[in-house]
C-alpha positions in Angstrom: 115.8 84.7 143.6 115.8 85.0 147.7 118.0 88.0 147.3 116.9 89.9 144.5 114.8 92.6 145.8 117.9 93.4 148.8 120.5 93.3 145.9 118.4 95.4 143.1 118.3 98.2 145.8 122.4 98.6 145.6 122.7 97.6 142.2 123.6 100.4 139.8 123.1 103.0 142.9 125.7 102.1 145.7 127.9 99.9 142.7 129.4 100.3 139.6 126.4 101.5 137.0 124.4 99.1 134.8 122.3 98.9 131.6 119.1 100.3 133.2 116.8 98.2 131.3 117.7 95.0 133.6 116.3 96.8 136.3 112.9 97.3 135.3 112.0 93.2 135.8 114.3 93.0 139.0 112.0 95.2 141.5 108.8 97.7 141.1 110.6 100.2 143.0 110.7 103.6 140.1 112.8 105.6 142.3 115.8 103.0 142.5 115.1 103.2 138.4 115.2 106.6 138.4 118.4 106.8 140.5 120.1 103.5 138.6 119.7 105.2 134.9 120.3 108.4 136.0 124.0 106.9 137.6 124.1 104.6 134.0 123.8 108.3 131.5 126.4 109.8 134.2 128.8 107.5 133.3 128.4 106.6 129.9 127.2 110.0 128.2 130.0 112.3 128.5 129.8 113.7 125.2 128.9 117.2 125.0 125.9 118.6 122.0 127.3 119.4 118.9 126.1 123.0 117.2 122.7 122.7 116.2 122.9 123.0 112.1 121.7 126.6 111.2 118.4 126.8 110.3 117.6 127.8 106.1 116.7 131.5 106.3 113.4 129.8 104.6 111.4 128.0 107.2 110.0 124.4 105.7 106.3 124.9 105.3 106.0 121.0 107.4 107.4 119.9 110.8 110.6 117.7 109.9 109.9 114.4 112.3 112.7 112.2 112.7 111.5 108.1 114.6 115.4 107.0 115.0 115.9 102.8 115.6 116.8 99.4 115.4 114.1 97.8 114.8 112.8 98.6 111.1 112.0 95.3 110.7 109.7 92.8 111.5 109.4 93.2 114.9 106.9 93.9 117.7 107.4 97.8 118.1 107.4 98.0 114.2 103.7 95.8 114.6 102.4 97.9 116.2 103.9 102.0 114.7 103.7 100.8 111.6 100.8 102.4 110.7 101.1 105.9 112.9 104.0 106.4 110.2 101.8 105.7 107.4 99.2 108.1 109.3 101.0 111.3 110.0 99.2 114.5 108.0 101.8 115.1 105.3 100.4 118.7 104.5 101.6 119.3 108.3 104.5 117.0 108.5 107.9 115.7 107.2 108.7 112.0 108.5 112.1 110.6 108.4 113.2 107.2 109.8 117.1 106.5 110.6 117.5 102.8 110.5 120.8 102.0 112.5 120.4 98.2 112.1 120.8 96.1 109.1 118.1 93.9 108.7 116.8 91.7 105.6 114.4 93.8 103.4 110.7 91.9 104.8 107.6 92.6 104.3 107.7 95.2 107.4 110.4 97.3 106.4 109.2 97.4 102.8 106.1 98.6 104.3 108.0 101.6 106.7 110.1 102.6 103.8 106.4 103.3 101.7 105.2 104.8 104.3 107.7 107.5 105.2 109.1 110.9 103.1 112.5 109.6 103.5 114.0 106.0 104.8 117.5 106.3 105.4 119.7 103.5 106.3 122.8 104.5 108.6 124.0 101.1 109.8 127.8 101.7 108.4 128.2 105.2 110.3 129.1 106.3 114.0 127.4 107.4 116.4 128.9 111.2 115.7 128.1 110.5 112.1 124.3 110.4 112.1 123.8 112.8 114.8 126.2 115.1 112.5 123.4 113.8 109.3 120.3 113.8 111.5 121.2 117.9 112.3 122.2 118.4 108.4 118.6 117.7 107.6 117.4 120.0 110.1 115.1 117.8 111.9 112.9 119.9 114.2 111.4 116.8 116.3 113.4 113.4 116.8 112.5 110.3 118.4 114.3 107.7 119.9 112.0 104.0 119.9 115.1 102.0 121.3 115.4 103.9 124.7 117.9 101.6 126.7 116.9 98.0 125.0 118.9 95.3 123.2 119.8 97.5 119.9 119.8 101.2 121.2 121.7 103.6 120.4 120.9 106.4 122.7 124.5 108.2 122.4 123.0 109.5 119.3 120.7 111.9 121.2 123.1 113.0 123.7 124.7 115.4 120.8 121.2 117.2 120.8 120.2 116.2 117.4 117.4 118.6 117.2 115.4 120.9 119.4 113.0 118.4 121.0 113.7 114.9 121.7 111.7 112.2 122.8 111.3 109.1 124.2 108.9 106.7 122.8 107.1 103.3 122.4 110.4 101.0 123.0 111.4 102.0 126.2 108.8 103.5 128.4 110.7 104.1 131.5 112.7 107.1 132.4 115.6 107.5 130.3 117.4 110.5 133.3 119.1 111.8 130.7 119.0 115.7 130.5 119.3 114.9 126.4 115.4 113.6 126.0 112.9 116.0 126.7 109.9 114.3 126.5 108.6 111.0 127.4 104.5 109.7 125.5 102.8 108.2 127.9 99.4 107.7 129.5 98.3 107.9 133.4 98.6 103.6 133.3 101.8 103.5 132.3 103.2 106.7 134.3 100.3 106.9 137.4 100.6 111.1 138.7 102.2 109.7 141.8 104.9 108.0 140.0 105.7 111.4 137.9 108.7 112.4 139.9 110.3 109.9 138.9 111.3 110.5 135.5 113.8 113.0 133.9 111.6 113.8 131.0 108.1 115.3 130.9 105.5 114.1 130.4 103.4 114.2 127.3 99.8 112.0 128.3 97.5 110.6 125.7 94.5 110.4 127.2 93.8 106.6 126.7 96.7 104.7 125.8 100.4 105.7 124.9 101.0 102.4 122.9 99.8 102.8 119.2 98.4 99.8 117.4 98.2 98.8 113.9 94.8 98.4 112.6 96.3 97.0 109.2 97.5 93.6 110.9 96.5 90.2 109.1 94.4 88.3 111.5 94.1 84.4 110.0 90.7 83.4 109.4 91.1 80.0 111.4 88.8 77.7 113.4 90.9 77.0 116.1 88.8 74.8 119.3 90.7 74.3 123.1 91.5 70.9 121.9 93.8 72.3 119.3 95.9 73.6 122.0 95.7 70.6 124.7 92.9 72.6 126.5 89.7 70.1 127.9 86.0 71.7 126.7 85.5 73.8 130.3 87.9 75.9 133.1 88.5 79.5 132.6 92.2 80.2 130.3 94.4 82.6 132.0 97.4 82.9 129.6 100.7 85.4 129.8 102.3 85.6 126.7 105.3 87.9 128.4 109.4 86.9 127.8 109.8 84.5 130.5 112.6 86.6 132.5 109.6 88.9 133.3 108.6 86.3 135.9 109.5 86.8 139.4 108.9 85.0 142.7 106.4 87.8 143.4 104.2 87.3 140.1 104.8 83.9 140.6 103.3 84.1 144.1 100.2 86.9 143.2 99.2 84.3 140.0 99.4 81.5 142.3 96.5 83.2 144.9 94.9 84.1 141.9 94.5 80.2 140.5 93.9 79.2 143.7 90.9 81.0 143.8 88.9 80.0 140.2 88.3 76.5 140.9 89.7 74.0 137.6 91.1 76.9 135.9 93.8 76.3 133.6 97.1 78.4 132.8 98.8 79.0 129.3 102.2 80.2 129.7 104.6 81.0 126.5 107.8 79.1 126.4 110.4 77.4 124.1 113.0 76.4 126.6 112.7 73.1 128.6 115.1 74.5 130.9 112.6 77.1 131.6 109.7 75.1 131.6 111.2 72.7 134.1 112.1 75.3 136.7 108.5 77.3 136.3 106.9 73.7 137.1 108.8 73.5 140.0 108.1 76.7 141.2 105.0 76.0 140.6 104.5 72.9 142.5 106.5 74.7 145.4 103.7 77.2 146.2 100.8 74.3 145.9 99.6 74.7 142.0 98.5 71.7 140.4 101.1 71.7 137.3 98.9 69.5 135.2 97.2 72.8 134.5 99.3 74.7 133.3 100.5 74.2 129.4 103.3 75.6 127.8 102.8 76.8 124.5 105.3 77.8 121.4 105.8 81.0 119.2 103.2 81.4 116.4 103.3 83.6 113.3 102.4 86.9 113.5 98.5 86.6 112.1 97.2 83.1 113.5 98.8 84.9 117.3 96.4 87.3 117.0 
């Protein structure tokens, strides 16, 4: 922990690369990011762009829009696209949706597969393979939702599957990769001084980049603080983030902030005892009362929101 902000500075930049998504929890620094990834796609992407399929001597009358990922499935990016795929004006537009992981047939993917012109599972095939089937179906937009996360495949893109690529929803960091040409954003999540330091450009929504489902169940429950170890009065502040997001910096900016709201209370999500164990500690190191804060466990999808 001591050394983490001295040794994300060197690594991927003055060391051997590594998987750029590790470095966005290390250290707010978006120039060492820009500089780690672009060292990662220099020596992992090699491949050069296949021929771009010719295009039919008769133009289709819609935009053919390809969302390439993992993550058809019940899963958080899926939560909350789900129903921008379902929303697209098909007099305009042509959706397509590469799966490249297997996953059980839930309620999720049945929902993607309803809601797109054509769902096409590519799980068994190379990397080569579906950039080679992505092209045949002359795609004029694709979209990678993976970026550099757990299940990406981003070798896909560097064959230049189709005219404009872009990076969205999954992974919204740079990707330095000349291969994506866009990045969706919004002037939170990329501020203008911070604009330099990403490959891509920039498309900005002008409120939010990340899309939301208004179709998700919300359970009609009663729930009260006591249901959730929480006494009748103290203000809740609650992060409901993977744990390995925390570092001794949040740590130490949450801990001013408690500090500050007098019998205030702290909800943290956890499953591992491990985990909770060493937070406490940290805790208790920089002052805070651990008798207020409460670790709490994953809930299904509708009684979490």
């Amino acid at each position: 922990f001591n050394n983490l902000d001295k040794e994300a500075s060197r690594l991927g930049i003055s060391t051997k690369s590594v998987q750029p998504f590790y470095g966005l929890s290390w250290v707010d620094n978006p120039a060492q990011q820009l500089q780690r990834t672009i060292n990662f796609v220099g020596e992992k992407f090699k491949r050069y762009p296949i021929n771009l399929s010719e295009k039919p001597k008769m133009l289709s009358k819609r935009i053919k829009i390809a969302y390439i990922s993992g993550d058809f499935y019940n899963f958080p990016t899926m939560h909350l696209l789900a129903g921008v795929l379902e929303a697209h004006n098909r007099e305009c537009f042509e959706i397509y949706a590469f799966s490249y992981v297997m996953r059980q047939n839930d309620e999720i993917r049945k929902r993607i597969k309803l809601g797109v012109d054509h769902f096409i599972d590519v799980n068994n095939l190379s990397s080569i393979e579906i950039a080679k089937l992505i092209q045949s179906n002359n795609i004029d937009i694709s979209i990678d939702l993976n970026g550099y996360t757990r299940k990406s495949r981003p070798e896909i893109f560097q064959y230049r599957i189709s005219p404009i690529q872009i990076n969205y929803l999954g992974y919204p960091s740079t990707m330095g990769a000349n291969f994506i040409d866009y990045i969706i954003a919004d002037p939170v999540t990329i501020p203008d001084e911070n604009r330099d330091f990403y490959s891509e450009k920039i498309i900005y929504m002008p409120h939010t980049y990340q899309a939301n489902d208004d179709k998700r169940k919300i359970a009609k429950t009663n729930s009260k603080r006591v249901d959730f170890n929480l006494p009748e009065k103290g203000f809740v502040f609650c992060c409901f983030n993977q744990i390995y997001k925390i570092t001794p910096s949040v740590l130490d900016s949450w801990v001013r902030i408690f500090k500050q709201v007098k019998d205030s209370l702290f909800i943290i999500f956890s499953d591992n005892e491990v985990v909770e164990r060493n937070l406490t500690t940290e805790f208790i190191k920089r002052g805070f009362d651990h008798k207020r804060i409460i670790f709490t466990a994953k809930l299904d999808r509708p009684s979490y929101m």
